[in-house]
C-alpha positions, 0 to 999 in steps of 0.5 A: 500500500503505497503512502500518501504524502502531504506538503507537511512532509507527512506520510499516510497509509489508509487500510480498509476493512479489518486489521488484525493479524492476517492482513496487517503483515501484508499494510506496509511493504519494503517498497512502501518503506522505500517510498517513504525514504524516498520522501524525506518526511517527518511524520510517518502516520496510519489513518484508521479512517476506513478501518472497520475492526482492528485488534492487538495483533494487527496493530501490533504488528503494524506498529513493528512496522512503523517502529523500524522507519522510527529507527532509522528514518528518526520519524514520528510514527502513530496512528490517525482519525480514529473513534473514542472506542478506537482511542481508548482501545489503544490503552487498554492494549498496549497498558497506558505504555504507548510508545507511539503518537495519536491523533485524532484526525489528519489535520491535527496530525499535520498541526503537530508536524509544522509546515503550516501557514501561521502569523502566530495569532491564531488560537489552538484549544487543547485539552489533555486529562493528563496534565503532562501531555496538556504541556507537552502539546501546548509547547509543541503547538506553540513551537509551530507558532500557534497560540495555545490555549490551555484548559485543565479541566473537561468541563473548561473545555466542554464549555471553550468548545462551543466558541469552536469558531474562535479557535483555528483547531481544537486539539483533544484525544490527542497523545504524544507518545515521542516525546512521552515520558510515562512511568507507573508512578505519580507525585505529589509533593514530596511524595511518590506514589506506588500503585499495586495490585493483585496478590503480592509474592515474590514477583514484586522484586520484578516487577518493582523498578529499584533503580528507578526508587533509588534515584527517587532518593537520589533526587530528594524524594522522602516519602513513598506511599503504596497504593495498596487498595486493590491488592488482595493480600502478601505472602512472606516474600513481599513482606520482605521485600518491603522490610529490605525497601524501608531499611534502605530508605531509612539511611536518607530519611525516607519513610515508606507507607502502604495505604487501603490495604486489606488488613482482614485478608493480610497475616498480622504477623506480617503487619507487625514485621513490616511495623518493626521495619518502619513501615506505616499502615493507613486506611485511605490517602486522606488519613496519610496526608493528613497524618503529623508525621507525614505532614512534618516531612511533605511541607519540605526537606531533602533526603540526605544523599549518603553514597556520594558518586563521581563525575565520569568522562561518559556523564560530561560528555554529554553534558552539551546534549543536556544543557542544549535540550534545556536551554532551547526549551527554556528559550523558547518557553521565554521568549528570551535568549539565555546568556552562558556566563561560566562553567565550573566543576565545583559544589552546589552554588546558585545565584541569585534571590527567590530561587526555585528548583526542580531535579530529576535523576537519570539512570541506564547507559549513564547515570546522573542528576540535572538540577534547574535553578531560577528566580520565582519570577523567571518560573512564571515566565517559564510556565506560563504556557503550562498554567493556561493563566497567570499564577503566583502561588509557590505550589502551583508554581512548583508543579509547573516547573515539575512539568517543564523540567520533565518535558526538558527531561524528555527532551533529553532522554530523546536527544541522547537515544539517537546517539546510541546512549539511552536512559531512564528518567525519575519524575522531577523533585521541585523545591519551593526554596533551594535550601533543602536542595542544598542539603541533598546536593552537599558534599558533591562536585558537579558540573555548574553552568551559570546562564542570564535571561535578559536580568534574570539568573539561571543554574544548570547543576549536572552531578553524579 
């Protein structure tokens, strides 16, 4: 089936009728790769347009297809013009871990991919329930020099919706699976959130991403909570699995609390082992977050890092890599152009007044921390996409800034896989004031690089 090429330099398969896995091995051919090659496009896209049943199978196997011309043609790949039930069959499939875009008709798809005629006036409604993917398409829009218009809520965009004539394009059930960063874990606060399920035995120790809690540590994280509401019960093999987590959680000052689990249906002698390891026991997420000791630690505070690692020649090497994803994002968010002033191997300095932060660990073929440092006001400016509206509260701010440093974490991650060095990335730590970032980050030689937007002083600290 050979593709159709739009001016965008986006390519198109439209199949009809059934795609599973008879007929999907026969959709894209050698000669439809070569013609796509030929082509020299960006975004390589299936329209389910004529489609009238697909399955897992068909469309995994299409999507072998598009991962090889992801590969090697560094395109976007993914699939177009589908129903709701079509959307949300994708997550049922693939788990929610989609490693392809979505969009939900040709011409959103060519939105994304630029080429467009636009003066930079005309307004694109977005709306996104993941409030990860409502930035990254907002800075994606405006990047193709769009005006985005960021509604947080359905009911907000329900009701901006109805005025579709002020809008050149309305963006929903639309997902970026490129540059997504989707991990089985969310944050609030100082919190990560473990969410777990089913009977728990020894396949946790699989299941369970180490490195990836390890780094939450590294970054400042100091409570773990495990969402253990749909859990039917542990065996003795978990418990200790927990017992063995706490214990090394103790040694930055992190607390690990299991949350709904199902105390009737638990042993109590394992309760009570886990008890002894420091482990705390709440009925609901109300009773945690409100709980004095947990609310000594969420308003605030660092883990103390007590493994204090090394540059290596590996992690500098690619220190340009990681100082170019952030800084043209922070540019173009901005509006600004960032002035480099020095760089410096040496502890954590940062400049300037009512700093604000955010960290996010990296861990794989290298392994790291890049740490962002700005004034409050520079946070507003650069997250003033993200909000949708204007908004001072230090909270709300911090969570934007946590949404920008993954999107620059993203970035990142991308940036390095195409020269072969690949990563996994935590979710970002914010901090309100830096002085609890010092503490995580004392005792430890990094790499500093001091920039300038305009008055405003900026720190990239990359460290082991």
């Amino acid at each position: 089936m050979r593709p159709i090429v739009k001016k965008q330099r986006v390519a198109y398969f439209t199949p009809q009728g059934f795609l599973d896995g008879n007929n999907a091995s026969q959709m894209i051919t050698i000669q439809d790769m070569q013609a796509v090659r030929a082509a020299h496009v960006s975004m390589v896209l299936v329209s389910l347009k004529k489609v009238i049943f697909f399955n897992k199978n068909g469309i995994g196997i299409v999507f072998d297809a598009l991962s090889k011309m992801q590969k090697e043609l560094k395109v976007v790949v993914g699939f177009c013009d589908y129903t709701v039930k079509q959307y949300e069959a994708f997550f049922k499939f693939f788990e929610g871990d989609i490693g392809f875009s979505l969009f939900k008709t040709l011409d959103i798809a060519m939105l994304f991919a630029g080429g467009g005629e636009s003066g930079g006036e005309e307004n694109v409604l977005i709306f996104n329930e993941d409030a990860t993917q409502r930035s990254i398409q907002a800075i994606e829009i405006f990047d193709k020099g769009y005006t985005p218009i960021v509604v947080q809520t359905l009911d907000d965009f329900i009701a901006r919706a109805e005025e579709k004539e002020k809008f050149f394009a309305i963006v929903e059930r639309t997902y970026l699976g490129l540059m997504s960063n989707r991990i089985a874990a969310k944050t609030r606060g100082n919190c990560v959130i473990y969410y777990l399920k089913g009977f728990l035995d020894g396949s946790v120790t699989e299941q369970f991403d180490v490195m990836y809690h390890q780094n939450c540590l590294k970054v400042g994280f100091q409570l773990f909570m495990f969402d253990a509401t749909r859990v039917s019960s542990l065996n003795i093999h978990a418990a200790n699995f927990f017992s063995r987590l706490s214990t090394a959680g103790a040694e930055y000052g992190a607390l690990i609390a299991i949350v709904g689990l199902d105390m009737e249906k638990t042993p109590k002698r394992f309760v009570e082992e886990l008890e002894d390891a420091g482990i705390m026991f709440f009925e609901n997420e109300t009773d945690f977050f409100t709980d004095e000791i947990v609310l000594s630690m969420s308003g605030g505070g660092a883990a103390v890092r007590k493994e204090k690692h090394k540059l290596t020649k590996a992690m500098v090497a690619r220190l340009p890599t990681l100082v170019s994803s952030t800084m043209d994002t922070l540019q173009m968010m901005t509006n600004m152009m960032a002035l480099k002033e020095d760089m410096k191997i040496q502890p954590f300095e940062p400049k300037g007044e009512e700093l604000m932060a955010s960290s996010v660990a990296f861990y794989g073929d290298i392994e790291g921390m890049i740490t962002l440092v700005m004034p409050k006001e520079l946070v507003e400016k650069s997250c003033a996409l993200l909000l949708g509206e204007e908004n001072g509260d230090p909270e709300v701010l911090a969570d934007a800034l946590s949404e920008l440093v993954n999107i620059v974490a993203g970035k990142s991650k991308t940036s390095l896989q195409e020269e072969g060095v690949h990563i996994n990335i935590t979710l970002p730590r914010s901090y309100v004031a830096v002085d609890d970032l010092k503490t995580t980050l004392e005792g430890i030689q990094g790499v500093q690089v001091n920039f300038s937007f305009e008055d405003y002083p900026f720190t990239f600290y990359l460290s082991p």
